[in-house]
C-alpha positions as CSV (number, residue, x, y, z in Angstrom):
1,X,0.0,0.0,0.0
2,X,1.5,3.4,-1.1
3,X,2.2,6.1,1.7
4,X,-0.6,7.9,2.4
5,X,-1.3,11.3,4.3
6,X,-5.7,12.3,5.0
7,X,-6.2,15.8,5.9
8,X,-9.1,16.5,8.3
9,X,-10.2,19.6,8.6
10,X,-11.5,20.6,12.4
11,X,-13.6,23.0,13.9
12,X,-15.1,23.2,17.4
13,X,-14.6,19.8,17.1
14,X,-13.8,18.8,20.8
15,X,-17.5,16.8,21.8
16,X,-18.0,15.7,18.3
17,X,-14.7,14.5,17.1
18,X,-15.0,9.8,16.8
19,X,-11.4,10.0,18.5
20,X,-11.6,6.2,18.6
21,X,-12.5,5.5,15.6
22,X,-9.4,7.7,14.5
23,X,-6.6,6.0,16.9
24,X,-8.3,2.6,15.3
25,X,-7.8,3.5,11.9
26,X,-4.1,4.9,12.3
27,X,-3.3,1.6,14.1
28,X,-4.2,-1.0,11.5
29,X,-2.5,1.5,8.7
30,X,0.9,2.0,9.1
31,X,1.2,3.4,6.2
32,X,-1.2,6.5,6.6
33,X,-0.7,9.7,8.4
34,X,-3.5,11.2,9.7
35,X,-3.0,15.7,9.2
36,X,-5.8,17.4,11.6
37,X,-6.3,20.6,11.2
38,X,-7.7,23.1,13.8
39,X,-9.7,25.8,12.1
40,X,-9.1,28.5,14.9
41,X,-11.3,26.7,17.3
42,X,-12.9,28.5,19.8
43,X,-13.3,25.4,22.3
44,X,-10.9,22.7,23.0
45,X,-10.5,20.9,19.8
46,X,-6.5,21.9,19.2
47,X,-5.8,20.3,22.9
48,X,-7.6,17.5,21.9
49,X,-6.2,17.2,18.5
50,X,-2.7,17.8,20.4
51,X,-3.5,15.0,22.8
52,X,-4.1,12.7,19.9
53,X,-0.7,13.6,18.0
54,X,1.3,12.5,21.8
55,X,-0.7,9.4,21.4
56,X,0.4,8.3,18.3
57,X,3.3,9.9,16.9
58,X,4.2,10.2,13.4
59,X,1.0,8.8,12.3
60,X,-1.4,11.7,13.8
61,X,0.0,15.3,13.2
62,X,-1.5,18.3,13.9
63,X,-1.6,21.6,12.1
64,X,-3.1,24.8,13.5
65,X,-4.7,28.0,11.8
66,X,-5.5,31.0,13.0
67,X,-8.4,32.8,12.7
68,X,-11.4,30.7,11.7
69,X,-11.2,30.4,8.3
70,X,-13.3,27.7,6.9
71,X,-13.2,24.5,5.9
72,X,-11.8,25.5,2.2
73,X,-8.7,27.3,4.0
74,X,-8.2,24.7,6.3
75,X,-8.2,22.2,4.2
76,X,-5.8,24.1,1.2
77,X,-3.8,25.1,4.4
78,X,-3.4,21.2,5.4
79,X,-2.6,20.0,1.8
80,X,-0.3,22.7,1.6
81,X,1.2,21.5,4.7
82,X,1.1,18.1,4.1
83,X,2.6,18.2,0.5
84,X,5.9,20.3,1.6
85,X,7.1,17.2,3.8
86,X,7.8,15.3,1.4
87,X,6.4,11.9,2.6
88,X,3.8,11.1,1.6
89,X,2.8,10.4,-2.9
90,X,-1.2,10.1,-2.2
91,X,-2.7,12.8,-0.3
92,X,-6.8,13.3,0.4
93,X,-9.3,15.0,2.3
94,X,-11.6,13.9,4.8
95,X,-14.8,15.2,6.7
96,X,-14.2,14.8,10.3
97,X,-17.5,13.6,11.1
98,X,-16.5,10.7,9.6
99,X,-19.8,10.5,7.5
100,X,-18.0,8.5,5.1
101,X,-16.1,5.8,6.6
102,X,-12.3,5.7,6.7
103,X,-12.4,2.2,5.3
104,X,-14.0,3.7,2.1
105,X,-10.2,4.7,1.2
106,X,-9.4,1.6,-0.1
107,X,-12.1,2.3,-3.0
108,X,-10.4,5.4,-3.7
109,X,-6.9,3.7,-3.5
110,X,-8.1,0.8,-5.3
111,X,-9.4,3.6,-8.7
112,X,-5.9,5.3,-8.6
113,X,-3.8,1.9,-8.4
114,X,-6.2,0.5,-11.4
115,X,-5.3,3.7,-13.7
116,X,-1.9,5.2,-13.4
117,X,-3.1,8.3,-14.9
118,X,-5.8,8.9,-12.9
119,X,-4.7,12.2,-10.7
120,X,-7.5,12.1,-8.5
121,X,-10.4,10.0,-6.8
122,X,-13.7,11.3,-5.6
123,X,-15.8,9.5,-3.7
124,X,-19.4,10.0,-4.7
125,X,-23.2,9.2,-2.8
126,X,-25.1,7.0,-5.0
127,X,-27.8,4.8,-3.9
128,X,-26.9,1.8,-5.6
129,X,-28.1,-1.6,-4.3
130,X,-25.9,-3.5,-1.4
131,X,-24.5,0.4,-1.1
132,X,-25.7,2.3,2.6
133,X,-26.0,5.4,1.6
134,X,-28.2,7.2,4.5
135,X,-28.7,10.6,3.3
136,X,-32.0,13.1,3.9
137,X,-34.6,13.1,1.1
138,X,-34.1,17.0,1.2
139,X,-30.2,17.1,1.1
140,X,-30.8,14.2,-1.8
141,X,-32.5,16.4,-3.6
142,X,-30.9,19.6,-3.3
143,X,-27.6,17.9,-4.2
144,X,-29.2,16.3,-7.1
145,X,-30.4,19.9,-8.2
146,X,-26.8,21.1,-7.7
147,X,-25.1,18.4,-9.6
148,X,-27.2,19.4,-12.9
149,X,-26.3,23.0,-12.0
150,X,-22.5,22.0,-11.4
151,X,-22.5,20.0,-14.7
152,X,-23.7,23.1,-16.6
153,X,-20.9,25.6,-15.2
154,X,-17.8,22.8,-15.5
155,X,-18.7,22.0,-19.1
156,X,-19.5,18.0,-18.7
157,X,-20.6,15.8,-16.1
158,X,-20.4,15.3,-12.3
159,X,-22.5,13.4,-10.1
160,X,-21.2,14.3,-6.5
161,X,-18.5,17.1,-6.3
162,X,-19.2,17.9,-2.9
163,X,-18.7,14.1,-1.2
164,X,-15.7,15.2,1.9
165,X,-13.9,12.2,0.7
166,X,-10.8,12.7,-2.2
167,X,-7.6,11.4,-2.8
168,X,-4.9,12.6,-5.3
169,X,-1.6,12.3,-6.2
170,X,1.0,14.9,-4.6
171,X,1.9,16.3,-8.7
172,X,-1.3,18.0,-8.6
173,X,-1.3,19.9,-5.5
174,X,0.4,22.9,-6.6
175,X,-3.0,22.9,-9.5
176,X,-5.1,22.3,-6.9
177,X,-4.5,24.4,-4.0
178,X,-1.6,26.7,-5.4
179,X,-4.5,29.6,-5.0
180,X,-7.0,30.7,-2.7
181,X,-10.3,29.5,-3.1
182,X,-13.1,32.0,-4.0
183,X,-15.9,30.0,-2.3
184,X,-16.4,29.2,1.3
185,X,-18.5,26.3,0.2
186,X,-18.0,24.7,-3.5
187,X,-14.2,24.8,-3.3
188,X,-14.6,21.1,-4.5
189,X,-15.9,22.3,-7.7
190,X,-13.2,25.0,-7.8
191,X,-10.8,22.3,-7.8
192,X,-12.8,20.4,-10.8
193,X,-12.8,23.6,-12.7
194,X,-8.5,24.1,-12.3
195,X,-8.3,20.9,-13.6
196,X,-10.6,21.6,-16.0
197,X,-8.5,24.7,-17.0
198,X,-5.2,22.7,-16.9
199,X,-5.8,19.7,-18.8
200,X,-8.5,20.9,-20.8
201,X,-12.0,19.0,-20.7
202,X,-10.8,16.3,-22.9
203,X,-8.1,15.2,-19.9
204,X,-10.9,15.2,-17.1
205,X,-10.8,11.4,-18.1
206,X,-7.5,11.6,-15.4
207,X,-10.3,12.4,-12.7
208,X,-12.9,9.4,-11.1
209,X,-16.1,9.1,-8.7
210,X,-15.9,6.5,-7.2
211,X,-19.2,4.6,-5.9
212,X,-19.1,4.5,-2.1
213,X,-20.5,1.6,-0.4
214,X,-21.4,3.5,2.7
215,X,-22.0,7.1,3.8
216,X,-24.0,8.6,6.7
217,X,-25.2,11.7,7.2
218,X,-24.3,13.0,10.8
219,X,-26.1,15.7,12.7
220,X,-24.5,18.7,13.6
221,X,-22.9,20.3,9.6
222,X,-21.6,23.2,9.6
223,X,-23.4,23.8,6.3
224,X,-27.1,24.7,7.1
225,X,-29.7,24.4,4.6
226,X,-30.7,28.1,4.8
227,X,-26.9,28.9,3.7
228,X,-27.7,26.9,0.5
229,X,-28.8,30.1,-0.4
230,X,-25.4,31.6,-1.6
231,X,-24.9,28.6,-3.8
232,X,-25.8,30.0,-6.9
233,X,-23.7,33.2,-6.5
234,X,-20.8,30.8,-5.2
235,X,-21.9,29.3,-8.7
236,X,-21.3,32.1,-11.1
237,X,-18.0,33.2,-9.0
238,X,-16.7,29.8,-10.3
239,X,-18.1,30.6,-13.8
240,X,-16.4,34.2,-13.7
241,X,-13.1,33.5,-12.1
242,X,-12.1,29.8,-14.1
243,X,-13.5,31.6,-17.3
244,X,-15.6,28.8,-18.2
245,X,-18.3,28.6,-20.7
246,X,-21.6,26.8,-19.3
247,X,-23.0,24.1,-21.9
């Protein structure tokens, strides 16, 4: 198994963060690295995350930002991190509620072993039979309304841009996260759309969804339904700044 480094982006994190099924994971892979990141918590997540690194170091590592910046900074600020060490030739993302499983990697590892040139894997929701993918009819259906909407502004298809679970290889960092995002919210899609711009749409063949076979949805998102709101402007932001004609 290739040498692996998740970044997990925290924030007032410290009562909600599965802590066990963390240490679990890190101890049955030796050859991932776990990179939290403490978005400028305001309660005691970066203790806990600290207490977590002392635990199990060299496998758990701990980066800090400050002030609050979302999870699109903290994540580009972890990646960022991550990538400059050196270690690690497959680095990914991670929700930290877990919602997808940690043992849903190995689909994503799997997609990037089976097609060298395959730069990165996604993991996408979809309700396939022998698949548990618990998700409310609401959030279903917004995200299915998004999806057209995200297909439209990217110039071809994508079923589930905004699934917290992706993997890449460390070559296409400096694409991905070399600039500030522009949206709080979609910078998933902003990373579709610098790929997009790099290789053209004709080498978006070198990026895969991969079919999870379980995802829950966990209480508590930072992302409320009322902030779905902005999504259209964080839309046409996209559109504006990655110069991209829709279909």
């Amino acid at each position: 198994m290739p040498a692996v480094c998740l970044v997990i982006p925290c924030y007032n994190e410290e009562h909600r963060l599965p802590v066990g099924e963390l240490r679990a994971f890190v101890d049955t892979r030796p050859n991932t690295t776990l990179c939290l990141v403490d978005d400028g918590s305001s309660d005691g997540t970066l203790r806990l995350l600290q207490s977590l690194a002392a635990e199990r170091p060299g496998q758990i590592l701990v980066h800090a930002v400050s002030p609050n910046g979302g999870k699109a900074a903290a994540v580009r600020a972890g990646v960022r991190y991550v990538a400059s060490l050196e270690r690690w030739d497959l680095i990914g993302y991670w929700d930290a509620d877990l919602s997808t499983p940690l043992a849903e990697i190995d689909r994503l590892l799997a997609a990037l072993a089976q097609e060298p040139r395959c730069l990165i894997a996604m993991g996408s929701r979809v309700k396939l039979l022998g698949a548990r993918i618990e998700r409310r009819v609401m959030r279903h259906v917004l995200g299915r309304i998004f999806a057209a909407c995200a297909s439209v502004i990217l110039g071809f298809p994508v079923y589930d841009s905004q699934c917290g679970a992706k993997l890449f290889r460390r070559e296409i960092v400096d694409v991905f996260f070399g600039e500030p995002f522009s949206t709080r919210w979609l910078f998933d899609l902003e990373i579709l759309a610098r790929l997009r711009n790099h290789l053209g749409v004709a080498g978006m063949d070198r990026a895969r969804e991969v079919p999870l076979s379980a995802w829950l949805e966990v209480g508590g998102s930072k992302l409320r339904v009322r902030e779905m709101v902005g999504v259209p402007l964080e839309l046409l932001q996209i559109r504006t700044r990655y110069n991209i004609t829709p279909l």
